[in-house]
N, CA, C and O atoms as CSV, one atom per row, in Angstrom:
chain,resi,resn,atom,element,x,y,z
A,1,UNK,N,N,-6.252,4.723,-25.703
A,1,UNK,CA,C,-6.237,4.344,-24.312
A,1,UNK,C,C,-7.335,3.308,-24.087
A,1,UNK,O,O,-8.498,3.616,-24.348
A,2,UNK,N,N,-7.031,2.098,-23.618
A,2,UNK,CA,C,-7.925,1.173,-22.994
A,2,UNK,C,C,-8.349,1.374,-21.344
A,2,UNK,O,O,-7.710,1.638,-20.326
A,3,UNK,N,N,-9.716,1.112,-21.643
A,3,UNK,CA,C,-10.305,0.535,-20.236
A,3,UNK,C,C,-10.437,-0.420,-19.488
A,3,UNK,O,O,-11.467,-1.015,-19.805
A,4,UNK,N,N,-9.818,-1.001,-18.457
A,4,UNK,CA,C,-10.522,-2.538,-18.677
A,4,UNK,C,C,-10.674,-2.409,-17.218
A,4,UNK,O,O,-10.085,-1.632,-16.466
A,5,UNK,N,N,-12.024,-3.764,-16.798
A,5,UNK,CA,C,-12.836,-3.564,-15.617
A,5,UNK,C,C,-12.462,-5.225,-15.610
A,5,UNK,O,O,-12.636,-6.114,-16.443
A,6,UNK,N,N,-11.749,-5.187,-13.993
A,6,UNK,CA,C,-11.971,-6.538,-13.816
A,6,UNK,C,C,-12.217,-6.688,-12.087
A,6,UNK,O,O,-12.580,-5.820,-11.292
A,7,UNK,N,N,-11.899,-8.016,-11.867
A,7,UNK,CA,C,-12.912,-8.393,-10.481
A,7,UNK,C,C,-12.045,-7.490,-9.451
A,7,UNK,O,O,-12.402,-7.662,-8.286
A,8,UNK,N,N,-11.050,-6.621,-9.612
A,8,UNK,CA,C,-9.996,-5.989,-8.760
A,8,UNK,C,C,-10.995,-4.164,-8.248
A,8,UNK,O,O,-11.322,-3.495,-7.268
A,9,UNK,N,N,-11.056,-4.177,-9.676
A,9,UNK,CA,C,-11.817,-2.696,-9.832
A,9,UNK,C,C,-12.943,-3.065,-9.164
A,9,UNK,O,O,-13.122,-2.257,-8.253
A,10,UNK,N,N,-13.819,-3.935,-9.185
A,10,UNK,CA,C,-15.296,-4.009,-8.600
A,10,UNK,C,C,-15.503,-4.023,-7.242
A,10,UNK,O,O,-16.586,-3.703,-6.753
A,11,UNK,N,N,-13.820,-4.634,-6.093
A,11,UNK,CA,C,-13.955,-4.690,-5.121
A,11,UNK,C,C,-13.525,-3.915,-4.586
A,11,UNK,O,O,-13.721,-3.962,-3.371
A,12,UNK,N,N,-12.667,-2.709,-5.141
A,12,UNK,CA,C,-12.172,-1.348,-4.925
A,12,UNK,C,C,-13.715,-0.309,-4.787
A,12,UNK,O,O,-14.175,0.454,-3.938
A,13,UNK,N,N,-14.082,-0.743,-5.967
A,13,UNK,CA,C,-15.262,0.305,-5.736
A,13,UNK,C,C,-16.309,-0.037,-4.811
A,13,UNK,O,O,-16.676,0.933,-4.148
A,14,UNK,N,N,-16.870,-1.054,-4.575
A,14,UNK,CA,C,-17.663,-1.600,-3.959
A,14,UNK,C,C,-17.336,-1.402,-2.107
A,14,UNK,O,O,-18.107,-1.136,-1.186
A,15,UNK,N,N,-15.886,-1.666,-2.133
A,15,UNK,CA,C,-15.254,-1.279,-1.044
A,15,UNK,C,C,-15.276,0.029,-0.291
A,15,UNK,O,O,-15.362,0.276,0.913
A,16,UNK,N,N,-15.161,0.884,-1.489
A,16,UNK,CA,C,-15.342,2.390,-1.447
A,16,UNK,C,C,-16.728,3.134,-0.661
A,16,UNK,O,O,-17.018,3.896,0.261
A,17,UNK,N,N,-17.451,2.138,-1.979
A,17,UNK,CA,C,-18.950,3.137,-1.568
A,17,UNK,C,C,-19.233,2.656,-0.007
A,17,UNK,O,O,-19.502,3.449,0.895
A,18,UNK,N,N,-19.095,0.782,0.205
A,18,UNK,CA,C,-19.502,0.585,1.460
A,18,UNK,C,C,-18.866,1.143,2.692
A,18,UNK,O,O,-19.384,0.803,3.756
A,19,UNK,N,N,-17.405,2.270,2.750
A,19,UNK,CA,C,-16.933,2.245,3.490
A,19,UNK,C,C,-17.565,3.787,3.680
A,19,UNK,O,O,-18.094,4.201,4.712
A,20,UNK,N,N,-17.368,4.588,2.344
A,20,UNK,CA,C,-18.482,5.691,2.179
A,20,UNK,C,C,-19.542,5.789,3.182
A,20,UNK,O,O,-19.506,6.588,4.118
A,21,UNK,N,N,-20.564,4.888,2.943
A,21,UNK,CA,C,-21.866,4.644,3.630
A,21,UNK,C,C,-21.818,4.481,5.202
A,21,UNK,O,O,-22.351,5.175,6.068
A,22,UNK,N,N,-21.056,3.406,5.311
A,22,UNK,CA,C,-20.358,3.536,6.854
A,22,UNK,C,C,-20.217,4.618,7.815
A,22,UNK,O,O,-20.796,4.685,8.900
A,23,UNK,N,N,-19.573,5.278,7.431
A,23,UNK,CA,C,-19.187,6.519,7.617
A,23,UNK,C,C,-19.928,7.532,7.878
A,23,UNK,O,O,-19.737,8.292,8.827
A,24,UNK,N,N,-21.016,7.641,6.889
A,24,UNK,CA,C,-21.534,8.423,6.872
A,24,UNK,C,C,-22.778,8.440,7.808
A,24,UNK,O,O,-23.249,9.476,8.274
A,25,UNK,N,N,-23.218,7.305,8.015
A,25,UNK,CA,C,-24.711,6.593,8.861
A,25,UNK,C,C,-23.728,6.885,10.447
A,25,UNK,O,O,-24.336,7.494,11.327
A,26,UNK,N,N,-21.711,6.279,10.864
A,26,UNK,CA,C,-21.655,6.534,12.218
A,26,UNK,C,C,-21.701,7.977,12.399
A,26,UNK,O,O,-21.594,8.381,13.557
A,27,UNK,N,N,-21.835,8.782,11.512
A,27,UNK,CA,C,-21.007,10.010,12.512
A,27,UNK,C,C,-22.355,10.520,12.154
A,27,UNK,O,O,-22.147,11.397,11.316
A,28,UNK,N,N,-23.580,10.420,12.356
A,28,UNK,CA,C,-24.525,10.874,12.238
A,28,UNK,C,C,-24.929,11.127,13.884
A,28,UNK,O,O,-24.508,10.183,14.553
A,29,UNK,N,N,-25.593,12.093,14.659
A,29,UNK,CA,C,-25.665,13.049,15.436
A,29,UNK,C,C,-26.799,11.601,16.586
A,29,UNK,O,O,-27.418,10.704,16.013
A,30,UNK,N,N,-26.791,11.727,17.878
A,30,UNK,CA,C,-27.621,11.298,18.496
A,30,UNK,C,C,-29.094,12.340,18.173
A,30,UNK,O,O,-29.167,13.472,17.695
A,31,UNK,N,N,-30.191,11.369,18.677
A,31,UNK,CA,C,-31.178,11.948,18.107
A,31,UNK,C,C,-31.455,13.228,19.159
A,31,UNK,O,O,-31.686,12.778,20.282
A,32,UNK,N,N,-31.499,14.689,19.117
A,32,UNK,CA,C,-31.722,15.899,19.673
A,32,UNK,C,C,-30.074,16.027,19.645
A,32,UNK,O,O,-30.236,17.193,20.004
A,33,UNK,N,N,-29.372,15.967,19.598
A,33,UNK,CA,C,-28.082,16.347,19.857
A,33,UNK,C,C,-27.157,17.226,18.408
A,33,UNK,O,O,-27.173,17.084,17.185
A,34,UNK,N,N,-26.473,18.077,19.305
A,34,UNK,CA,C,-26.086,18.576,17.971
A,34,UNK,C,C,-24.823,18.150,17.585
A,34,UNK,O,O,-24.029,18.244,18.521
A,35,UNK,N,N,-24.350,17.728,16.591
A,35,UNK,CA,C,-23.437,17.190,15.651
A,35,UNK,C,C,-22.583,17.806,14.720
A,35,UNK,O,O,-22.074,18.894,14.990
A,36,UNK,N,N,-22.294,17.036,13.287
A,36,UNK,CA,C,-21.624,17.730,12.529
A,36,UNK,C,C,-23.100,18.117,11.846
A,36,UNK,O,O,-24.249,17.940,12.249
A,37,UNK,N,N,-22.514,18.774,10.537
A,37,UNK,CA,C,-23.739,18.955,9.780
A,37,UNK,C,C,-23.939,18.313,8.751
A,37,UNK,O,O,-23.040,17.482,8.621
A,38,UNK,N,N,-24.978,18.254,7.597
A,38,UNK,CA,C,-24.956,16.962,6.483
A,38,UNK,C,C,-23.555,17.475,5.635
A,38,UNK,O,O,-22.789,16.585,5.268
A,39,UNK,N,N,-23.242,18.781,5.348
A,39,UNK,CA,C,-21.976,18.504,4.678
A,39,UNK,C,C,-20.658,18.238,4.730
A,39,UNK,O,O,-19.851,18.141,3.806
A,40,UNK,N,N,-20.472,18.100,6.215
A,40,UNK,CA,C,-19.172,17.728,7.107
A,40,UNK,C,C,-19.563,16.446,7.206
A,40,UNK,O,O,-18.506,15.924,7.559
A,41,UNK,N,N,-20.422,15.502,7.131
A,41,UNK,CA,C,-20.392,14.283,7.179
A,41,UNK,C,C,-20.179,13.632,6.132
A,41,UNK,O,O,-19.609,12.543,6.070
A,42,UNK,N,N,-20.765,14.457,4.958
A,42,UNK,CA,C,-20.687,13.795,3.651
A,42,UNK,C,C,-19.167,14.018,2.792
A,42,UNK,O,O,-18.733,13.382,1.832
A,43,UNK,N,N,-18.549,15.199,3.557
A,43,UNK,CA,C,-16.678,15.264,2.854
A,43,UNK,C,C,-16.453,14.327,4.274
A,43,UNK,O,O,-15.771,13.445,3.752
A,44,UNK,N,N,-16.531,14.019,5.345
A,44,UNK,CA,C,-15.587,13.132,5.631
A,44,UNK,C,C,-15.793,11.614,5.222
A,44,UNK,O,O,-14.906,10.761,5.230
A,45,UNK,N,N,-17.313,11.398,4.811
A,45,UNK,CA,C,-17.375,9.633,4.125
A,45,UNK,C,C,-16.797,9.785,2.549
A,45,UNK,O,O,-16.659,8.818,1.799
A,46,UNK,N,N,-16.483,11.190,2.185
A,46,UNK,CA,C,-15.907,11.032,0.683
A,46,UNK,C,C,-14.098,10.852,0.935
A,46,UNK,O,O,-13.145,10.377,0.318
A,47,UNK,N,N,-14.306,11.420,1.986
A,47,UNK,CA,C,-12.965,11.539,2.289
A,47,UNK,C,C,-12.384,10.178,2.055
A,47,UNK,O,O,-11.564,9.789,1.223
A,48,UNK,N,N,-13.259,9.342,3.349
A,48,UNK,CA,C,-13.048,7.692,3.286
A,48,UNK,C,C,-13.111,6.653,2.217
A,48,UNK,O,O,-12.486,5.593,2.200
A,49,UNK,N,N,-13.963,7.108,1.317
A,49,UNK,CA,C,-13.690,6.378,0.182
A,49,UNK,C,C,-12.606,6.583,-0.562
A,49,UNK,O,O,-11.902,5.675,-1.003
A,50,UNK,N,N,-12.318,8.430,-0.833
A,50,UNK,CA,C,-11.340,7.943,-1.308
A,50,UNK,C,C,-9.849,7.350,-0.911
A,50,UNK,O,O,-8.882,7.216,-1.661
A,51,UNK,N,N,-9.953,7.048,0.437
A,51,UNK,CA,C,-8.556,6.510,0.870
A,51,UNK,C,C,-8.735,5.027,0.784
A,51,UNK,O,O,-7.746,4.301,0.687
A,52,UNK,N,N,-10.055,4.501,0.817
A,52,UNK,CA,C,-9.990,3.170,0.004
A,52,UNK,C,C,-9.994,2.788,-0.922
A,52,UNK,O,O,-9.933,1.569,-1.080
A,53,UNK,N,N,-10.063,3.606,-1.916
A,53,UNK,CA,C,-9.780,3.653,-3.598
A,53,UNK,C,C,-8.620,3.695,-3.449
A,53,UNK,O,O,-8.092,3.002,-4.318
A,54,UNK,N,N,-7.351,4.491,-2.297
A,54,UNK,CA,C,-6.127,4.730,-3.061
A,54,UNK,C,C,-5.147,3.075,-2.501
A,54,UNK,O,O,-4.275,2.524,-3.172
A,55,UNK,N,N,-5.437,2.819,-1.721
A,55,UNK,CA,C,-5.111,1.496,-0.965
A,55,UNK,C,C,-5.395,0.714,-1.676
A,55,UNK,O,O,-4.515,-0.067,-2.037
A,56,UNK,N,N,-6.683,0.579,-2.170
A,56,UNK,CA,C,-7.038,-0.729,-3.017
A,56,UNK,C,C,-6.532,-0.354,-4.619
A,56,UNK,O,O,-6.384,-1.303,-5.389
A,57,UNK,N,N,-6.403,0.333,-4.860
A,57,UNK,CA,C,-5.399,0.843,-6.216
A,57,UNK,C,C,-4.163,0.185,-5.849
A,57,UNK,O,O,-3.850,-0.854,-6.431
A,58,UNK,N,N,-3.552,0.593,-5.100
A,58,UNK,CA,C,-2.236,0.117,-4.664
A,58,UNK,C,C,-2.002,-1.515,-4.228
A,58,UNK,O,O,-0.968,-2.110,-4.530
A,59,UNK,N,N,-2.873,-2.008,-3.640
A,59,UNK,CA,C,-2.498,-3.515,-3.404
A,59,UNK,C,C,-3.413,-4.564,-4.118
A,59,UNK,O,O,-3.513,-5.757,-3.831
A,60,UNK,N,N,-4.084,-3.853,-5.142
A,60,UNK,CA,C,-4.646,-4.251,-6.542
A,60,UNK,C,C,-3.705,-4.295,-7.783
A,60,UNK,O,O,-3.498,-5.291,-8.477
A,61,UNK,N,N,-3.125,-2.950,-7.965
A,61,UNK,CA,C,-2.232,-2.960,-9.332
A,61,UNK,C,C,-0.827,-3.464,-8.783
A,61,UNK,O,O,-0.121,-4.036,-9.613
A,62,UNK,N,N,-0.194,-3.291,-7.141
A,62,UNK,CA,C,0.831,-3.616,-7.352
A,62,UNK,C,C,1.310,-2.077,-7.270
A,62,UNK,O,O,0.534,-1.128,-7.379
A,63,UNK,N,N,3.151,-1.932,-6.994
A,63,UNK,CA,C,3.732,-0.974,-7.034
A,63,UNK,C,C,4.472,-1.201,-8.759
A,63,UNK,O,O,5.323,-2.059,-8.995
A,64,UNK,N,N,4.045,-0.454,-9.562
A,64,UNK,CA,C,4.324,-0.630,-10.886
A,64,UNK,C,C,5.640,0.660,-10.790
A,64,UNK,O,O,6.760,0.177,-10.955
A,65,UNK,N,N,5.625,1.742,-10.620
A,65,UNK,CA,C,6.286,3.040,-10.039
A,65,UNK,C,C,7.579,2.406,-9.871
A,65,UNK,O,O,8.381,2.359,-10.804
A,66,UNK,N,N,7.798,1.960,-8.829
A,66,UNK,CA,C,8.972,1.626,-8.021
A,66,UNK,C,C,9.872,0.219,-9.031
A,66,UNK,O,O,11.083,0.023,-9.134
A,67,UNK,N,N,8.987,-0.370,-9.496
A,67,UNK,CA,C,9.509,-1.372,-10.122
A,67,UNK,C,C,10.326,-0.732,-11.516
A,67,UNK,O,O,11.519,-0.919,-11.759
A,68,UNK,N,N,9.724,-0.231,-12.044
A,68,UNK,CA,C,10.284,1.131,-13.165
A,68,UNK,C,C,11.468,1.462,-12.829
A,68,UNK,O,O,12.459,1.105,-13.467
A,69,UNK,N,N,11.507,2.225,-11.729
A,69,UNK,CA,C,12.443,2.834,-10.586
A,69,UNK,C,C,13.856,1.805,-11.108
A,69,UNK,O,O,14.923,2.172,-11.599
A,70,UNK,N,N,13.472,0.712,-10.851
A,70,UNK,CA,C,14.441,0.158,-9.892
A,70,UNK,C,C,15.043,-0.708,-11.079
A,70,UNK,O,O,16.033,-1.338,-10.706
A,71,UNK,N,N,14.597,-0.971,-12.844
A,71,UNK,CA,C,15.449,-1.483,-13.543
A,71,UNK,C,C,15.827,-0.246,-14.345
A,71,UNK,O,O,16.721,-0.313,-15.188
A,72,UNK,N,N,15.080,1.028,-14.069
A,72,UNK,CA,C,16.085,2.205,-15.257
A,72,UNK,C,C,17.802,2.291,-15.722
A,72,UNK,O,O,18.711,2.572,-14.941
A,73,UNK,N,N,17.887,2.119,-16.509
A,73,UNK,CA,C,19.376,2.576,-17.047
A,73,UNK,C,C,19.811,3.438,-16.332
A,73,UNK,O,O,19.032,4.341,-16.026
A,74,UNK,N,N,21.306,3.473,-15.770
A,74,UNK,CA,C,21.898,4.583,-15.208
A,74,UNK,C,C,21.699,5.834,-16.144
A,74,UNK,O,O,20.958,5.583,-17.095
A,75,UNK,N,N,21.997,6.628,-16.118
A,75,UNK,CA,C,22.574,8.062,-16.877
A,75,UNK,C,C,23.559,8.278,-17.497
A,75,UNK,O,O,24.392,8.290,-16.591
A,76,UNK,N,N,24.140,8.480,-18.481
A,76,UNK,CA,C,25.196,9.152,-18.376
A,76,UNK,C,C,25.553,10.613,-18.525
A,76,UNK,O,O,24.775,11.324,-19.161
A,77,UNK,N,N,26.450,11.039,-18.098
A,77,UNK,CA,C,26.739,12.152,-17.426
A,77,UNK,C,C,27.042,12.718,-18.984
A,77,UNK,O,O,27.757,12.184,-19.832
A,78,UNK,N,N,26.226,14.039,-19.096
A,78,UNK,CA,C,26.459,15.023,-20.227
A,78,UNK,C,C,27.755,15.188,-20.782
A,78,UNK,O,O,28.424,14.957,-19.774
A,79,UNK,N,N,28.716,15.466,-21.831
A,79,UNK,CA,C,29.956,16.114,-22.486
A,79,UNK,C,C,29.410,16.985,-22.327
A,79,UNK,O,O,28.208,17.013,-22.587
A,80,UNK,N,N,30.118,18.140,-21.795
A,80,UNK,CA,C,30.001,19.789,-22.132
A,80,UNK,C,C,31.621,19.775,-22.962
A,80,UNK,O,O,32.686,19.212,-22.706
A,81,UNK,N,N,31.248,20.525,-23.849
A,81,UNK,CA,C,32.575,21.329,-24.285
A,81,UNK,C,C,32.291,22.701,-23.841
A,81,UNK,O,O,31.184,23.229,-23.747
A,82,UNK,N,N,33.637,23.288,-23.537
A,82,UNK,CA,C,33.667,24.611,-23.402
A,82,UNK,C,C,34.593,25.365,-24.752
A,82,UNK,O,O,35.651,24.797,-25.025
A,83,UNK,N,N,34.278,26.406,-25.448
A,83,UNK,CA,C,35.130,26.474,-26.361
A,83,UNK,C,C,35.115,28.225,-25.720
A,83,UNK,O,O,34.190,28.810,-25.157
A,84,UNK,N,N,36.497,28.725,-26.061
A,84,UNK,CA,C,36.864,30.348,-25.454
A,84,UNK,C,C,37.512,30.793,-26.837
A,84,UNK,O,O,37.965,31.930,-26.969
């Protein structure tokens, strides 16, 4: 299995963490006020990254899936014999 890192992956991730960070600094509490808590803030900025990892996966690689899909060979339909 190969790895390969190119300028697609860097702006996926980069995208990620900054949207991560975002996230995490707005939903932070006015000062005396009560809020979420640090670990409800920190699953919902993970949350956010990862829905920009899955977006930028997707309009980075392309729908590879569907393209598969869509030149497969028909089937053909099984012979059964029945023998009595």
């Amino acid at each position: 299995m190969y790895v390969t890192f190119d300028l697609i992956t860097a702006l996926v991730v980069s995208g990620a963490f900054a949207a991560g960070v975002l996230v995490y600094r707005r939903t932070a509490p006015p000062e005396g006020a009560i809020g979420q808590s640090r670990g409800e803030r920190l699953a919902v900025a993970l949350g956010a990254a990862a829905t920009v990892i899955v977006i930028g996966s997707y309009l980075g690689g392309g729908f590879r899936g569907f393209e598969h899909a869509a030149n497969a060979r028909p089937v053909e339909p099984a012979k059964s014999e029945v023998s009595r």
